[in-house]
C-alpha positions in Angstrom: 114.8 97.7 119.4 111.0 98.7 120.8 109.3 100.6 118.5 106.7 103.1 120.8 103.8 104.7 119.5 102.1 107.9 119.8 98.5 108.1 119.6 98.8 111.7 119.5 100.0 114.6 117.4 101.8 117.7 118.1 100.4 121.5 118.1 103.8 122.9 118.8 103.4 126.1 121.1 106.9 126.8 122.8 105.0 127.6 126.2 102.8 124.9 126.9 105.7 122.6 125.8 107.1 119.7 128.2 109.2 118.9 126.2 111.9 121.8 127.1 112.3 122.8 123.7 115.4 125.7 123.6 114.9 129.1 123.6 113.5 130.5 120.4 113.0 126.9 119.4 110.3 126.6 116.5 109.1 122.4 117.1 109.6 120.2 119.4 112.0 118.3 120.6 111.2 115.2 118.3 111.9 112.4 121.0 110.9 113.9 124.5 107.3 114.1 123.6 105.1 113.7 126.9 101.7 112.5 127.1 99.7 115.3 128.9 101.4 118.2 126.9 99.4 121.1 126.3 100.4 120.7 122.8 99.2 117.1 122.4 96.1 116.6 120.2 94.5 113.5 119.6 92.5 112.7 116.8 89.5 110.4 116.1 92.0 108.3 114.2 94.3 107.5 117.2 91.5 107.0 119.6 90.4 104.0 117.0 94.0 103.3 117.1 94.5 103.2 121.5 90.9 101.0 121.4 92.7 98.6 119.0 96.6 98.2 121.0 94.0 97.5 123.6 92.2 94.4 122.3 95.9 93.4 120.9 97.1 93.7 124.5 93.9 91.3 126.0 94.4 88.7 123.1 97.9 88.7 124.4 97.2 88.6 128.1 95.6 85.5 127.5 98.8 83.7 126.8 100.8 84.6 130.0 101.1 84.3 133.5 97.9 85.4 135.7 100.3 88.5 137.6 101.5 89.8 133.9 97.8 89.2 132.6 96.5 91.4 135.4 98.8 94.4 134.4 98.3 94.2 130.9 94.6 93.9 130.7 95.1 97.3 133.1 97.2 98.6 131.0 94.6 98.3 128.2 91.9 99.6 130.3 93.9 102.6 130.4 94.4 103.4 126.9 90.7 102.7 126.6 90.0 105.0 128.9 91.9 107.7 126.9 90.2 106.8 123.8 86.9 107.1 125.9 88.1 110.7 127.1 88.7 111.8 123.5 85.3 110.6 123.0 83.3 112.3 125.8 86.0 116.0 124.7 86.6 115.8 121.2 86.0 118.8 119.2 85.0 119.4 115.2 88.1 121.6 113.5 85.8 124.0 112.7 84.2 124.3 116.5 88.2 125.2 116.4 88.5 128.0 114.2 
C-alpha cells in the first residue's frame, strides 16, 4: 500500500471545494482532496516539508536509470517550486484576521 502525502491543510468552505462535498456537507470529503483547492492552505511547515521529499527524491534519482532520473529530479523541481511559491505568497495569521 502507497502511503501519499499532503503538504497542505484544509480551510473547508463548501463553495470553493473540489472535492464535491454533498449538499449541506460541513468538511470535506476526507480522500478526494485536490491540490489547487480554494480551500488548500499551506503552511511554513509543509513547504520545509515539499523542499525535503525533494532532496529525498534527487538522493534517490541517483540510483536509477538516466530516463527515471530525469522525471524524478523534475518531479522534485516541482514540489520545490511550490515551496518557493509559498515563499514568495505566504501570509502572517494575523495579516489574516
Amino acid at each position: 500500500m502507497t502511503t501519499r502525502t499532503r503538504f497542505w491543510i484544509c480551510a473547508f468552505k463548501r463553495d470553493n471545494a473540489l472535492c464535491e462535498p454533498e449538499l449541506g456537507a460541513t468538511a470535506p470529503r476526507q480522500y478526494d482532496c485536490k491540490e489547487g483547492c480554494g480551500n488548500t492552505v499551506r503552511t511554513d511547515t509543509h513547504a520545509r516539508q515539499l523542499r525535503d521529499k525533494a532532496d529525498e527524491i534527487d538522493r534517490a534519482a541517483a540510483f536509477v536509470p538516466e530516463k527515471l532520473s530525469r522525471r524524478m529530479r523534475r518531479n522534485a523541481g516541482n514540489l520545490r517550486e511550490r515551496a518557493d511559491a509559498h515563499d514568495a505568497t505566504a501570509q502572517t495569521a494575523e495579516a489574516l484576521t
